[in-house]
MARFISE-812567 format. One record per residue: residue number from 1; residue in one letter; x, y, z of N, C-alpha, C in turn. Coordinates in pm, whole numbers, plus 50000, padded with zeros to 5 digits. Example, Ala and Ser with C-alpha at 12.3 -4.5 7.8 and 13.67 -1.06 7.14 Angstrom:
residues 2
[pt 1,"A",[51319,49431,50780],[51230,49550,50780],[51320,49670,50780]]
[pt 2,"S",[51285,49775,50708],[51367,49894,50714],[51290,50003,50787]]
//
This chain:
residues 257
[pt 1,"X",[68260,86856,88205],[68204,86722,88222],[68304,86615,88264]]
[pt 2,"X",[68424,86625,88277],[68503,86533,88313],[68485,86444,88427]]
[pt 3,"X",[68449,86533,88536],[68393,86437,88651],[68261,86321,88633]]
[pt 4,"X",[68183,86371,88552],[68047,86274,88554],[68138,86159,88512]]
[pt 5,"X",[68236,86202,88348],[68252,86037,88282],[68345,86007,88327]]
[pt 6,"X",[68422,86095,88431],[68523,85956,88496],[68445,85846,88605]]
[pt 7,"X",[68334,85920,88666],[68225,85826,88699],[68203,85732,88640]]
[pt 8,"X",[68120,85759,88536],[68020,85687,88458],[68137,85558,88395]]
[pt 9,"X",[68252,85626,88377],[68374,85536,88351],[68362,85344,88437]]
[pt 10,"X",[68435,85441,88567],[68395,85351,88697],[68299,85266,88663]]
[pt 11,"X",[68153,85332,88684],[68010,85231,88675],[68025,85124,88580]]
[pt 12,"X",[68090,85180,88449],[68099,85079,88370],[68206,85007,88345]]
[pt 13,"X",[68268,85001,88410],[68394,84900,88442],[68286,84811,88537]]
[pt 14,"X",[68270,84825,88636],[68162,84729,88769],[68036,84622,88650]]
[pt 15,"X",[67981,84713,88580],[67886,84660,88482],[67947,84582,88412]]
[pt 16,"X",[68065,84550,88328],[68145,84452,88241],[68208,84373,88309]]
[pt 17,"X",[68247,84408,88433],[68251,84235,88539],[68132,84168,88589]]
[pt 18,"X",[68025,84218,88634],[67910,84161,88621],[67902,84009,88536]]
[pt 19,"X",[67873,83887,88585],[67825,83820,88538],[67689,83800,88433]]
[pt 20,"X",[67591,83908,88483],[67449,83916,88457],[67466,84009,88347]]
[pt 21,"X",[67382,83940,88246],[67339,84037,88074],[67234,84078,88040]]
[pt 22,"X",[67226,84206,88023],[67073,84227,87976],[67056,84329,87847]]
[pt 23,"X",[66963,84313,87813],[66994,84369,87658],[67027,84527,87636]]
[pt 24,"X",[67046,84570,87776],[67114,84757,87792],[67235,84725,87808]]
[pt 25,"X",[67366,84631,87849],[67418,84617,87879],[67496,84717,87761]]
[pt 26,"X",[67622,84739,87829],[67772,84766,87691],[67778,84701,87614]]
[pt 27,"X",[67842,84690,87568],[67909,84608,87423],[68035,84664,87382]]
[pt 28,"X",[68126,84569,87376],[68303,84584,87298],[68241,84636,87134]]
[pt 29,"X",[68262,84771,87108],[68260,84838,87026],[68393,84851,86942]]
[pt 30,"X",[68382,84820,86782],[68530,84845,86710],[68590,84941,86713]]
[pt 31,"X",[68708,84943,86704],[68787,85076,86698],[68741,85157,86548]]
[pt 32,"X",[68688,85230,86576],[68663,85368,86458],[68777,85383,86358]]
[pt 33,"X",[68736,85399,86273],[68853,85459,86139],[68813,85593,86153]]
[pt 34,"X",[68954,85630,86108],[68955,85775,86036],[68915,85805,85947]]
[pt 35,"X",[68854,85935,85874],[68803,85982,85768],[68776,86092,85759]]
[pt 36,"X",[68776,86144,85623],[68759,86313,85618],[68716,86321,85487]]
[pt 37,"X",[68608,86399,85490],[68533,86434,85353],[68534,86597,85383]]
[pt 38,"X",[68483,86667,85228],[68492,86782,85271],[68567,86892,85352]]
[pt 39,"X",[68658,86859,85387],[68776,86912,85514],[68736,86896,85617]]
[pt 40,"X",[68617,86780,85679],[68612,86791,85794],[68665,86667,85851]]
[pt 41,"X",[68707,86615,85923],[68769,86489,86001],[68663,86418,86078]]
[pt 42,"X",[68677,86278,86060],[68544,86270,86163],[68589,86102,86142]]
[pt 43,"X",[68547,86028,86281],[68536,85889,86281],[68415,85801,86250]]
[pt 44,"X",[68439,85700,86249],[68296,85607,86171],[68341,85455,86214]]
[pt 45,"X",[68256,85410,86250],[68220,85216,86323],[68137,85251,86298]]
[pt 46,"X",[68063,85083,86337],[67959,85031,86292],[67933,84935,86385]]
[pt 47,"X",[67766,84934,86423],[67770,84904,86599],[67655,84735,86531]]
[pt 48,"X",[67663,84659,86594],[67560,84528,86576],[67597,84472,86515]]
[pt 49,"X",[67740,84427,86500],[67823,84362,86388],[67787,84412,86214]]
[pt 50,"X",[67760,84504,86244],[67771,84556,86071],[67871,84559,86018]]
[pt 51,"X",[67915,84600,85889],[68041,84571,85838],[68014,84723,85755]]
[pt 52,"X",[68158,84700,85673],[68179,84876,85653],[68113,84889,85553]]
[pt 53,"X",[68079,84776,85497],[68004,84823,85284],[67864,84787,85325]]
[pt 54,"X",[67826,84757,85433],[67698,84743,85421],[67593,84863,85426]]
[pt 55,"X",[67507,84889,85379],[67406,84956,85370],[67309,84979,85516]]
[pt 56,"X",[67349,85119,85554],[67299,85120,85758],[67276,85229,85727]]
[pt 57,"X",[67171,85254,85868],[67084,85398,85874],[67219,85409,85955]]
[pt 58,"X",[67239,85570,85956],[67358,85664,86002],[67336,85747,86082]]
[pt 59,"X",[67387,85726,86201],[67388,85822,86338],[67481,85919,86375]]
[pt 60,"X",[67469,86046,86340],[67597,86138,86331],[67613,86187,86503]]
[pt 61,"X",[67681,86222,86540],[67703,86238,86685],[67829,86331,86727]]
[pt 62,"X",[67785,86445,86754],[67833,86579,86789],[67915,86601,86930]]
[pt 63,"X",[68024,86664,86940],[68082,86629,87021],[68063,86787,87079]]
[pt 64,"X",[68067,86765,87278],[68049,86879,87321],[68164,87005,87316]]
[pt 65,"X",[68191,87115,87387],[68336,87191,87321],[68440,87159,87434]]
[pt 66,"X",[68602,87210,87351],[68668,87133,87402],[68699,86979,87410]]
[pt 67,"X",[68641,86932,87328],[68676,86752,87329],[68692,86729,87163]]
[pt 68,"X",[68749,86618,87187],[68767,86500,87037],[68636,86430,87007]]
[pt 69,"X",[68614,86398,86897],[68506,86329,86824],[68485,86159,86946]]
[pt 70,"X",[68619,86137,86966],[68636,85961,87040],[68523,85969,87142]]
[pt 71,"X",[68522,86131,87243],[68438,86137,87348],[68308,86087,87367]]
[pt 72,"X",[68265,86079,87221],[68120,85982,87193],[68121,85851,87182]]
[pt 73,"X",[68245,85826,87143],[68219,85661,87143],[68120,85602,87258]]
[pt 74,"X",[68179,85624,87348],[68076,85575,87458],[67941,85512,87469]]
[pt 75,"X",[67874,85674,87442],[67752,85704,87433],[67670,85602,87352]]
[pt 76,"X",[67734,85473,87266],[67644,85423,87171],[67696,85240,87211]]
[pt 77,"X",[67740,85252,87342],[67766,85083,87374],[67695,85030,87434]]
[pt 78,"X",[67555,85079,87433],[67468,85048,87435],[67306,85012,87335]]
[pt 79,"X",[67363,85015,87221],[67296,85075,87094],[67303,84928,87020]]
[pt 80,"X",[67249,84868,87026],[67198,84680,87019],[67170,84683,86862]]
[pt 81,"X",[67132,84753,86757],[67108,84736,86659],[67241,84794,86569]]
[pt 82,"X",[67158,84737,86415],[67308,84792,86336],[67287,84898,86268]]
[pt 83,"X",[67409,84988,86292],[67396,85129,86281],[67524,85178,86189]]
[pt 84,"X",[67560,85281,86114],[67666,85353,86110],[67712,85490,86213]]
[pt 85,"X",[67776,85496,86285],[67829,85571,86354],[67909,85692,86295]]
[pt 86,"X",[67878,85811,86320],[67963,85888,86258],[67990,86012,86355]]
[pt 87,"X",[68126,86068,86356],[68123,86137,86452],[68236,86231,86409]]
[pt 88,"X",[68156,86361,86366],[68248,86475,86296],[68378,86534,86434]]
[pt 89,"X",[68462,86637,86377],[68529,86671,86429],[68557,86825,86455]]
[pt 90,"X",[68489,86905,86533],[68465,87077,86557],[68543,87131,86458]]
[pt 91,"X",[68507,87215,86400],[68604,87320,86326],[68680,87437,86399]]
[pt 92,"X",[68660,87441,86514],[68715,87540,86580],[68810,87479,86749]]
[pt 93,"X",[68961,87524,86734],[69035,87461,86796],[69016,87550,86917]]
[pt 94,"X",[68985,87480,87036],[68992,87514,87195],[69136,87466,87247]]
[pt 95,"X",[69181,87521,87386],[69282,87459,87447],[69311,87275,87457]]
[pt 96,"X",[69185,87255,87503],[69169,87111,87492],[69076,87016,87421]]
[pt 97,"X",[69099,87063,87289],[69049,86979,87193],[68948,87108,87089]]
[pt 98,"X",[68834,87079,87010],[68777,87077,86925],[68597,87187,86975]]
[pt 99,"X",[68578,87273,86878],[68414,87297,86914],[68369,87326,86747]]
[pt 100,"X",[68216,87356,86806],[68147,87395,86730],[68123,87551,86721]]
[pt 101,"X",[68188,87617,86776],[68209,87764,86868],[68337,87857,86841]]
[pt 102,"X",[68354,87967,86787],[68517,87985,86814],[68517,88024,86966]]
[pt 103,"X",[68638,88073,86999],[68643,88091,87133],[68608,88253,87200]]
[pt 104,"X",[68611,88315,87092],[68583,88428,87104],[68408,88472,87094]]
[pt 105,"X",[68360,88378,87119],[68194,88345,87090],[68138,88461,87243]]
[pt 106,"X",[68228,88426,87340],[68140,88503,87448],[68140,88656,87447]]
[pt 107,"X",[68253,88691,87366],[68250,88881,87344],[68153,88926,87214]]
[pt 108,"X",[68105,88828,87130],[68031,88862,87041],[67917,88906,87059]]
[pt 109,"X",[67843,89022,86992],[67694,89028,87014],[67604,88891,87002]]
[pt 110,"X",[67475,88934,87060],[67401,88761,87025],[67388,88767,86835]]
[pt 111,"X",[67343,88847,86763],[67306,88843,86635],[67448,88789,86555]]
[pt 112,"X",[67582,88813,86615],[67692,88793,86526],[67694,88596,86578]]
[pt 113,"X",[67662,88616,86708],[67638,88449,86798],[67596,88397,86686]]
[pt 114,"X",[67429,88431,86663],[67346,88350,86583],[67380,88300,86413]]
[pt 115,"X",[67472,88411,86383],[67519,88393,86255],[67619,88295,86206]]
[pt 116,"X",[67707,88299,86360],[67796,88213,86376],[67748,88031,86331]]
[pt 117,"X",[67648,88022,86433],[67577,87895,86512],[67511,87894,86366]]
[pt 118,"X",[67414,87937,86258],[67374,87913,86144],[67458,87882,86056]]
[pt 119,"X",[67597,87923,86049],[67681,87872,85933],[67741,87737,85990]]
[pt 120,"X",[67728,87745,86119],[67825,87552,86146],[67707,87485,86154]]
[pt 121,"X",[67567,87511,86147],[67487,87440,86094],[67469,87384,85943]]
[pt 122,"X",[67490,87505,85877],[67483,87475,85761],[67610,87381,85697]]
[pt 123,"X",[67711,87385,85768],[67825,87315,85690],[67830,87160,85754]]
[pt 124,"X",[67770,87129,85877],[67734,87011,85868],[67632,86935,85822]]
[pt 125,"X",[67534,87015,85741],[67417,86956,85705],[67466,86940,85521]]
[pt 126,"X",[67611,87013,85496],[67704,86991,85403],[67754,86882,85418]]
[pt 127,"X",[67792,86877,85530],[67918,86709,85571],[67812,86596,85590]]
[pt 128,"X",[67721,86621,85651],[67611,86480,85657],[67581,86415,85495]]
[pt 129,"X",[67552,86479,85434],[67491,86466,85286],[67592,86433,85235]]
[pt 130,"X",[67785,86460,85261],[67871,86418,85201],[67902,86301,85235]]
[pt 131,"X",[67890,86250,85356],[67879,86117,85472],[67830,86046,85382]]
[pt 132,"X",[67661,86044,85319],[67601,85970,85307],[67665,85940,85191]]
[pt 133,"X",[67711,85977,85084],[67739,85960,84928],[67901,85896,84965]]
[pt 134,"X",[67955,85909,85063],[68070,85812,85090],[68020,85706,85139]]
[pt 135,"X",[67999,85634,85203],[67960,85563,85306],[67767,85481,85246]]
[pt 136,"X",[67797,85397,85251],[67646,85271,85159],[67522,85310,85298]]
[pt 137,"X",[67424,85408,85280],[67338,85453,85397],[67167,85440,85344]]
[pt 138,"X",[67113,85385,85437],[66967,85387,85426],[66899,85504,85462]]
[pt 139,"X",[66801,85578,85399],[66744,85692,85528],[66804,85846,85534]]
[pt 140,"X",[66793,85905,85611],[66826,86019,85633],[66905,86005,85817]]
[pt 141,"X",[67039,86067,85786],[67075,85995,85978],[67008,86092,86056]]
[pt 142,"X",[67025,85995,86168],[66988,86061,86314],[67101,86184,86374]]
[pt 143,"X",[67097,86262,86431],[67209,86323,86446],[67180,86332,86598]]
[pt 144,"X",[67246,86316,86716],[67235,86339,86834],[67379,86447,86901]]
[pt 145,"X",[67345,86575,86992],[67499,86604,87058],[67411,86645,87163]]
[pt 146,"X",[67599,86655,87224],[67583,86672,87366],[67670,86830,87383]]
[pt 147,"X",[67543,86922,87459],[67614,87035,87519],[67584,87161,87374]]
[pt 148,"X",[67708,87223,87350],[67732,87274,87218],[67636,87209,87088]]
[pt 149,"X",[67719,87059,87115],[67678,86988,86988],[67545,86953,87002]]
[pt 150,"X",[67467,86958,87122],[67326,86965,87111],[67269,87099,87015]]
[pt 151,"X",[67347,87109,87095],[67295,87315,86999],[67256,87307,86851]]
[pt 152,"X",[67444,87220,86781],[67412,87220,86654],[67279,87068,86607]]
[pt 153,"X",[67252,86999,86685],[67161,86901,86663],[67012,86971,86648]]
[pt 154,"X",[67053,87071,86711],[66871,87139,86715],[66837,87219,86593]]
[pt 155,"X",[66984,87288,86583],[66956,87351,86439],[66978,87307,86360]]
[pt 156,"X",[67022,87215,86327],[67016,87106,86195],[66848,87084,86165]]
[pt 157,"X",[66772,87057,86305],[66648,87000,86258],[66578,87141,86240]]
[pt 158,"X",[66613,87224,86268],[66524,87340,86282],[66539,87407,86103]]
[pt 159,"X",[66701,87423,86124],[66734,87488,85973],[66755,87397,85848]]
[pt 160,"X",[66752,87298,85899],[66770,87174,85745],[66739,87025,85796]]
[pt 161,"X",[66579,87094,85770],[66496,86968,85820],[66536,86846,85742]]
[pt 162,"X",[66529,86879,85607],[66557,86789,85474],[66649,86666,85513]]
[pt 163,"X",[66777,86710,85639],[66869,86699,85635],[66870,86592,85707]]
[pt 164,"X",[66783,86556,85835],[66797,86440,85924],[66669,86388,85950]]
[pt 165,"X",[66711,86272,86005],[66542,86170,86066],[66475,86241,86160]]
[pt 166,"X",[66621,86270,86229],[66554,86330,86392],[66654,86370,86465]]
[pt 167,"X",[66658,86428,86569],[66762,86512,86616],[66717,86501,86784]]
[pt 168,"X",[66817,86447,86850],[66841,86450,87045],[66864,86524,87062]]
[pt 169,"X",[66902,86666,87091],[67017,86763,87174],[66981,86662,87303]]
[pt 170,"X",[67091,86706,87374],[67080,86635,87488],[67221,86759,87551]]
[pt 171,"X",[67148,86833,87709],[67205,86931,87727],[67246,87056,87715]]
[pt 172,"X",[67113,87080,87585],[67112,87186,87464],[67075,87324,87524]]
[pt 173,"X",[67134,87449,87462],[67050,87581,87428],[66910,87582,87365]]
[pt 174,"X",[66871,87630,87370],[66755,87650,87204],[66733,87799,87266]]
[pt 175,"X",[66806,87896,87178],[66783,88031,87202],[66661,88101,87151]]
[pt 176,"X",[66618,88215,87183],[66468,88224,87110],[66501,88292,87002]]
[pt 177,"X",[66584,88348,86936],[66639,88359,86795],[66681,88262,86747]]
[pt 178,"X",[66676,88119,86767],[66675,88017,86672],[66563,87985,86653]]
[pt 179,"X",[66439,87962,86742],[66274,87943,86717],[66263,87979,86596]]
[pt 180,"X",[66214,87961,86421],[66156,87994,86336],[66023,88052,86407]]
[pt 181,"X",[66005,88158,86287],[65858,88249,86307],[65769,88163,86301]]
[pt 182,"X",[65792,88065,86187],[65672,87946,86143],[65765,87855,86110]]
[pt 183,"X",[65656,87744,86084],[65712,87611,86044],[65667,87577,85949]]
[pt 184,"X",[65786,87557,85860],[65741,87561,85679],[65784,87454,85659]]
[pt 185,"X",[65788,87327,85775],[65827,87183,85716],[65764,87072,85738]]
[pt 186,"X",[65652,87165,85803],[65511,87038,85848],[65436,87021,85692]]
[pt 187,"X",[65402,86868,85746],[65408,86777,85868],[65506,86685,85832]]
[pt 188,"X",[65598,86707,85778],[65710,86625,85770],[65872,86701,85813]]
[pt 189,"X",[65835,86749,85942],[65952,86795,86010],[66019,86663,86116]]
[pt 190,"X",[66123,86654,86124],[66228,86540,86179],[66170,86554,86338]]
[pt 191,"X",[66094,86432,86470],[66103,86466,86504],[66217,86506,86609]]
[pt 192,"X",[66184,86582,86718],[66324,86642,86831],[66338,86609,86921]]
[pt 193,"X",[66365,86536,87014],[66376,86488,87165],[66523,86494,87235]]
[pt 194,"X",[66471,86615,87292],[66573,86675,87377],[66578,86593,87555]]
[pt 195,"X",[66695,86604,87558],[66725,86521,87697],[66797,86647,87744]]
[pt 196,"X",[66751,86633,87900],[66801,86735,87973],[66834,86709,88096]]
[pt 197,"X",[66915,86720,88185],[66928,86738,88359],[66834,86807,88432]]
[pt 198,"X",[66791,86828,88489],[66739,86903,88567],[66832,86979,88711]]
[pt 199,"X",[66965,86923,88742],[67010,87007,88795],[67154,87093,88733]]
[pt 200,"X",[67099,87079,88570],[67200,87145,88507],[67246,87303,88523]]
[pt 201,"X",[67350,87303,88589],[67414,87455,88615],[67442,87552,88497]]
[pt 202,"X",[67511,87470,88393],[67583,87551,88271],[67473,87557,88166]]
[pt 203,"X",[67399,87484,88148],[67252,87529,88108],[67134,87502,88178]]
[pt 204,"X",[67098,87579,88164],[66942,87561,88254],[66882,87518,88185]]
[pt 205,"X",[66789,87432,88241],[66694,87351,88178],[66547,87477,88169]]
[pt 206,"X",[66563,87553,88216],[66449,87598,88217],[66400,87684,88038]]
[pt 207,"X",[66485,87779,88001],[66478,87847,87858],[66531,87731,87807]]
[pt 208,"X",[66576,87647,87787],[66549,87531,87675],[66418,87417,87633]]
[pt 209,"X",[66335,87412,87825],[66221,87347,87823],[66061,87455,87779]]
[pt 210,"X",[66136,87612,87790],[66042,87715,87699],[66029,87704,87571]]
[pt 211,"X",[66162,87686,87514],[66205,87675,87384],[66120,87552,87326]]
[pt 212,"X",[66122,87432,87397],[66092,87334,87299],[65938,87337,87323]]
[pt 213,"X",[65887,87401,87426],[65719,87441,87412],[65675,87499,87344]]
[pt 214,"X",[65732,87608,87292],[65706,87727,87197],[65703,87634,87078]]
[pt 215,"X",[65832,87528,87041],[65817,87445,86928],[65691,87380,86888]]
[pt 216,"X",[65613,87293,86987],[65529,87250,86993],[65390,87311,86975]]
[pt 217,"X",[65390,87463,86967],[65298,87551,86946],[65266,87596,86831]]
[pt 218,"X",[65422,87554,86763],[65428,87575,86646],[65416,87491,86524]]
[pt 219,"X",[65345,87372,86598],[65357,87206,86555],[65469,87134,86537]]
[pt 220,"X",[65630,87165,86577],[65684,87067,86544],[65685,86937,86649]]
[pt 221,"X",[65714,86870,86598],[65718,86748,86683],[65843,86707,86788]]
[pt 222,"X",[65834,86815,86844],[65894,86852,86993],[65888,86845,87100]]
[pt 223,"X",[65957,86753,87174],[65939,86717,87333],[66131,86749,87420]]
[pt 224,"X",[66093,86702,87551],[66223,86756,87656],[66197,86643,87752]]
[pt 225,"X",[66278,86563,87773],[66286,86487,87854],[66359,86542,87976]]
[pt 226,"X",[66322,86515,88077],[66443,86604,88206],[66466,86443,88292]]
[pt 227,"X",[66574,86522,88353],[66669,86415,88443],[66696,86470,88542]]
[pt 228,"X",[66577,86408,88659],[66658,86470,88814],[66783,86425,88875]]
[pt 229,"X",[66851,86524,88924],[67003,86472,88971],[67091,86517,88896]]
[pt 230,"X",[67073,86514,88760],[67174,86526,88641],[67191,86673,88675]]
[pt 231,"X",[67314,86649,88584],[67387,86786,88584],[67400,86835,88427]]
[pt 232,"X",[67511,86888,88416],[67538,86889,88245],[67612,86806,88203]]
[pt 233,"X",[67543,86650,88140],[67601,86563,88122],[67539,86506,88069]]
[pt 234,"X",[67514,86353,87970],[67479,86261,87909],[67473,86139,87969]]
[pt 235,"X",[67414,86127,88078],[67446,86028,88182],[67377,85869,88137]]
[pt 236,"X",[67410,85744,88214],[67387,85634,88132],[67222,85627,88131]]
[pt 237,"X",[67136,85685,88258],[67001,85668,88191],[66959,85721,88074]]
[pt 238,"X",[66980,85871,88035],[66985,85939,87919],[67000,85835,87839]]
[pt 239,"X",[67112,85806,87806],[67209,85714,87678],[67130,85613,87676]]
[pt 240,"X",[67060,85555,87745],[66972,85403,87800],[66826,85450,87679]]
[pt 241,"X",[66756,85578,87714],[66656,85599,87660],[66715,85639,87520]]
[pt 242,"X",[66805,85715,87495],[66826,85759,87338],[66861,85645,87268]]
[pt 243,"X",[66891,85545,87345],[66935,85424,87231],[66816,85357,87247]]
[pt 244,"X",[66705,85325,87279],[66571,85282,87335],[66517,85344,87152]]
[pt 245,"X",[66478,85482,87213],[66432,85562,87064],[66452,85548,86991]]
[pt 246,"X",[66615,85562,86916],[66649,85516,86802],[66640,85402,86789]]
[pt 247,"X",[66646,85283,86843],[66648,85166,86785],[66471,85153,86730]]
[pt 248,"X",[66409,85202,86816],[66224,85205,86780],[66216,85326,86642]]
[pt 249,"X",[66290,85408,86602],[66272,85474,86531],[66327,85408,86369]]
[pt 250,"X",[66444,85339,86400],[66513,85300,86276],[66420,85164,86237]]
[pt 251,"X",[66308,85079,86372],[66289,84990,86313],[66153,85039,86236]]
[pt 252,"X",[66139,85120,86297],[65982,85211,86220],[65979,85219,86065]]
[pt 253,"X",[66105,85286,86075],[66147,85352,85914],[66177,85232,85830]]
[pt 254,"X",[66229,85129,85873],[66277,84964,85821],[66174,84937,85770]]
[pt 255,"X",[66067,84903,85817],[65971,84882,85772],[65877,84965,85708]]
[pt 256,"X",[65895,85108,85683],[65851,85128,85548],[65913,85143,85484]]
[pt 257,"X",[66021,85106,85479],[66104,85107,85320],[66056,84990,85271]]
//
């Protein structure tokens, strides 16, 4: 992905000289603190002038493989409401940076794959729940990734519904050995809105837009957004609509608390 965001970089340099404001615009986002619960490392801001003791619904945000947790910052300078930001750090070290994957993932059978991809589910749906008991949080967070970390966003909602509001992959797998047989968490399963490219090479949009049909068959509350042009990337329309959602989702939940 390096080429899209040295793009998308560009665009938004042109956009912050702009005279003209509109409520998608960026926003000068704080520099993130460090933090680590549980042995995992992970950064945290707070977007809409929130402050650190205040009490905010929590947006966890998965980073794709090969990169640092920072790679997301981005993705949320557009995100107009007040939020906690949280953004874990892969347990498994690549050449250039961090995954959710070891590297030896592509010689594995798929069943040892799947076993893999279920336990780094499960240990962040460990670290979210530890997030929340550090950190003053309303709600259950949102968890959004990109790529990989879509992957683990899907199975968070799939395998520990309990665990989040709702879940983006954006760029995701959804293998058909992650599909549950049934759905034993209706009608209160998180819902899923997957964002996708449509001229994505490194995943096809096509067995991920099966995947989330089959979901829907199965009642969860599952949709796929596609993006013509896109590639495998998180591009600013994407980021435009996921911060659109969540902000309509957190004000939903605001008001029934």
């Amino acid at each position: 992905m390096p080429l899209q965001h040295t793009l998308r970089h560009a665009l938004l340099a042109l956009v912050l000289l702009s005279p003209v404001a509109s409520a998608t615009d960026a926003v000068q986002l704080p520099v993130p603190r460090q933090d680590n619960t549980i042995g995992l490392r992970y950064l945290v801001f707070e977007t809409g002038g929130a402050g650190a003791e205040d009490s905010l619904p929590m947006i966890v945000g998965l980073h794709y493989s090969g990169a640092e947790p920072q790679v997301m910052v981005e993705y949320f300078d557009t995100l107009n409401i007040k939020a906690r930001i949280v953004l874990p750090r892969g347990p498994y070290a690549r050449p250039e940076g961090r995954s959710w994957f070891p590297a030896e993932l592509g010689v594995m059978s798929q069943a040892a794959q799947d076993a893999v991809a279920f336990d780094s589910a499960g240990k962040l749906a460990e670290f979210m729940a530890a997030a929340r008991e550090r950190h003053p949080t309303r709600g259950k967070p949102v968890v959004v990734g990109v790529s990989y970390g879509g992957d683990m966003a899907l199975l968070l909602a799939l395998r520990h519904p309990n665990a989040v509001a709702a879940a983006f992959p954006v760029a995701a797998r959804l293998l058909p050995g992650w599909i549950p047989a049934a759905n034993t968490c209706k009608p209160h399963c998180p819902p899923i809105r997957a964002l996708h490219g449509e001229d994505d090479a490194t995943v096809a949009i096509g067995p991920t837009r099966e995947g989330v049909a089959r979901l829907s068959t199965l009642d969860y509350d599952a949709s796929l957004a596609s993006y013509p042009g896109v590639a495998h990337d998180f591009d600013a329309r994407m980021e435009r609509d996921f911060a659109e959602q969540v902000r309509k989702l957190v004000t939903a939940n605001a008001k029934r608390e």
